[in-house]
N, C-alpha and C positions, 0 to 999 in steps of 0.2 A: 790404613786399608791393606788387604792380602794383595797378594801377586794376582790375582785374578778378578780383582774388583774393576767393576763398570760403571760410568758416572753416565746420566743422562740429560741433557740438555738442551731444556724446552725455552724458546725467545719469540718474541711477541704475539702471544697468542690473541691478543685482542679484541679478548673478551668474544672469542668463537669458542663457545661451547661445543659443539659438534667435533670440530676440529681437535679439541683437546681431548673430549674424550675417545676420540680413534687413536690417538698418539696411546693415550693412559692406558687404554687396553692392548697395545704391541707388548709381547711376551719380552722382550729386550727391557723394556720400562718399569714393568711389571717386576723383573727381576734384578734392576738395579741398586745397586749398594746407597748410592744419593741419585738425586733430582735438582738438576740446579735449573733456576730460574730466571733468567738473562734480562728481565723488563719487559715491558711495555705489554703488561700482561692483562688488564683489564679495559681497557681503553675501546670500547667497541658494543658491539649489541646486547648482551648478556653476562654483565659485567658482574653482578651480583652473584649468580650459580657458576660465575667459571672462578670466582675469589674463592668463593667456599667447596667450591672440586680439587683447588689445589691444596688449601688448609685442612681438608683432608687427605693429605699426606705424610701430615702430623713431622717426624723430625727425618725421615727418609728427604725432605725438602728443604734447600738450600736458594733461600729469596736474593734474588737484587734488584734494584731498582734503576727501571729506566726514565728518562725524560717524559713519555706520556704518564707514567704511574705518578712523577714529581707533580706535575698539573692536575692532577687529578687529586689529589691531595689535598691543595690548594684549593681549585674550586669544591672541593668535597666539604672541607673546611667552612667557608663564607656560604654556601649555596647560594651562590647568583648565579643567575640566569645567563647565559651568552653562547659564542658559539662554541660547540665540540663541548658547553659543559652537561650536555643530559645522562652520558655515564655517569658522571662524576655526583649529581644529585638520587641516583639510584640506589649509594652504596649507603649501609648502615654508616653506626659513629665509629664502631669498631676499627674498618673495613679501612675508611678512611684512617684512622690510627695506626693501621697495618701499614697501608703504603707510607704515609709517613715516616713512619720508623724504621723501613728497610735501608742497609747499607746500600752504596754505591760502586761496591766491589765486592768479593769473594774472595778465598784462598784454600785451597786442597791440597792435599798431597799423594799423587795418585803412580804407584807404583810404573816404572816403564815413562810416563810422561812427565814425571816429576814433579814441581811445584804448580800448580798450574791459579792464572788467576784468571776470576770470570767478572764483566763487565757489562755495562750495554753497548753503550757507544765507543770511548774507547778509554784506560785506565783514566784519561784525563778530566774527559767530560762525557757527561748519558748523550748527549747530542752529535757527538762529532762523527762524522762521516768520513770513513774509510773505505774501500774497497778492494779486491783482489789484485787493481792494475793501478793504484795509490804511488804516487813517483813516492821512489825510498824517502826522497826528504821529508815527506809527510809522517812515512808510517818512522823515521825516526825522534820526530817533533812529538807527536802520540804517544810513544812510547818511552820517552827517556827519563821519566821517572819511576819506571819499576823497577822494582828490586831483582838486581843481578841474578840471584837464586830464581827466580822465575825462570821456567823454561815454556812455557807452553801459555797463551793468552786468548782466553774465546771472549767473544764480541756479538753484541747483535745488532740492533737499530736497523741497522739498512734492508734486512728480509733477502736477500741474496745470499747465498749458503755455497762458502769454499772454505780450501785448505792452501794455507803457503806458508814459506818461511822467509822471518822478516831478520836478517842480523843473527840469524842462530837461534830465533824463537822461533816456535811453532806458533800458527795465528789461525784459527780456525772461528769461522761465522756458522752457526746450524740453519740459519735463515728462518724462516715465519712458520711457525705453525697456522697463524688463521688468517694470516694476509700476503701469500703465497705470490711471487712475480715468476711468469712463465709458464707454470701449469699450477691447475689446480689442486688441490691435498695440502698436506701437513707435512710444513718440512723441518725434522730434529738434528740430533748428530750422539753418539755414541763414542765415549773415549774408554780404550782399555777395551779388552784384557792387556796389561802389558803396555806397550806405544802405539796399538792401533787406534787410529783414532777413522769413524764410517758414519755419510754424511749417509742423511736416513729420508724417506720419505715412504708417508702413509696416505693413500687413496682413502676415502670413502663417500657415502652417498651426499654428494652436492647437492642433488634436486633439494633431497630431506632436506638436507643444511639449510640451504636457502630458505624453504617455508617454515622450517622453527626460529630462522634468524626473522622471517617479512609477522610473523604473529607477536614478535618480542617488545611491542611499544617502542621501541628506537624508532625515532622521526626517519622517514623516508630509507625504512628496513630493507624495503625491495631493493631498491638501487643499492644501499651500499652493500648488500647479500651478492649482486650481481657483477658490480666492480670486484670486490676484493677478495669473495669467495669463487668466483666460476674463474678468477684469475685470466681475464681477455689482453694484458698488456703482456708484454712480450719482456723478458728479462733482459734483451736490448734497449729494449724504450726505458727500461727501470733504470739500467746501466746510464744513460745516456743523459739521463735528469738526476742522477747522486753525482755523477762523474760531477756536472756545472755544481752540485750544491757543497763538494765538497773543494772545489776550486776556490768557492769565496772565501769559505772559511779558511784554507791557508795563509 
């Protein structure tokens, strides 16, 4: 890539259609050199037209796969019936073959930031929960198997969206585009020109959202349009239940 290329980097958009395409349409995305796609990307009300909004992005798009994409897969696979699987019987055979196939990591090389690798959870597992205020021992348990040339490591899973540095990496979360903790909208992150790297967020019409998410066939549309799109819990209370969920897992 040039000295001026900009990578953009959309993480779980879960299957909110609306949400993604207000992100798709920001002139920063629009103009960006790739698109990387951090997981957990269909998993939610409109799982069908947000797989085929992103595969139309054709090679400007750079896939990984998160923990909900991995079950979804699975039960895409068997189609049995159970909970959380009605996305997963929605998606074509393809769709399912997509997520399947996606790797579980990434690697760029992006002028200014350098090697940078992109993940969901974190390089080691799609699931593991990290955070901003993550005691060092963790974030160096997480991370002690990347390769030294790595300088710069995004993550998603957890839908909370910061910048720090862990050891001399950069460690940057874009947080949720369609399951947003704290306020509502779509939240991305922008890396480059250069080593800037700008945590992004895009407003758009909730009410709409809501009623194209409560008309979409997903079982009890309304409620979960209301929970996770009008975003009512507070990035405290989100903090405060990853904080214990990543405790256990240590």
């Amino acid at each position: 890539m040039n000295a001026d290329a900009r990578i953009a980097v959309l993480s779980d958009v879960h299957g909110v259609l609306p949400a993604l395409r207000a992100v798709l349409d920001e002139p920063a995305v629009r103009d960006a050199d790739r698109i990387v796609l951090t997981g957990d990307l269909a998993a939610g009300p409109q799982p069908v037209a947000t797989l085929d909004a992103l595969a139309a992005l054709g090679e400007r798009a750079v896939w990984v796969r998160g923990n909900a994409d991995r079950a979804m897969a699975e039960a895409g696979a068997t189609r049995e019936a159970g909970p959380g699987s009605w996305a997963a019987r929605q998606l074509r055979a393809d769709q399912v073959a997509l997520l399947a196939g996606l790797p579980t990591t990434a690697t760029l090389e992006l002028p200014g930031l350098g090697r940078v690798l992109f993940c969901h959870g974190t390089p080691r597992s799609d699931e593991e929960v990290v955070l901003v205020d993550s005691p060092t021992a963790h974030w160096a348990r997480a991370l002690a198997g990347v390769d030294p040339e790595v300088s710069t490591v995004v993550c998603g899973n957890t839908h909370m969206p910061f910048v720090r540095l862990v050891g001399g990496r950069l460690v940057v979360n874009p947080g949720s585009v369609g399951m947003p903790y704290g306020r509502p909208g779509a939240h991305w992150a922008l890396l480059g020109p250069g080593d800037a790297v700008s945590l992004r967020h895009t407003a758009f019409d909730v009410d709409a959202a809501c009623a194209e998410i409560a008309a979409s066939g997903h079982p009890d549309a309304a409620t979960w349009a209301e929970t996770y799109v009008r975003s009512p819990h507070t990035a405290e209370e989100a903090l405060e239940v990853f904080t214990a969920l990543a405790a256990d897992q240590r």
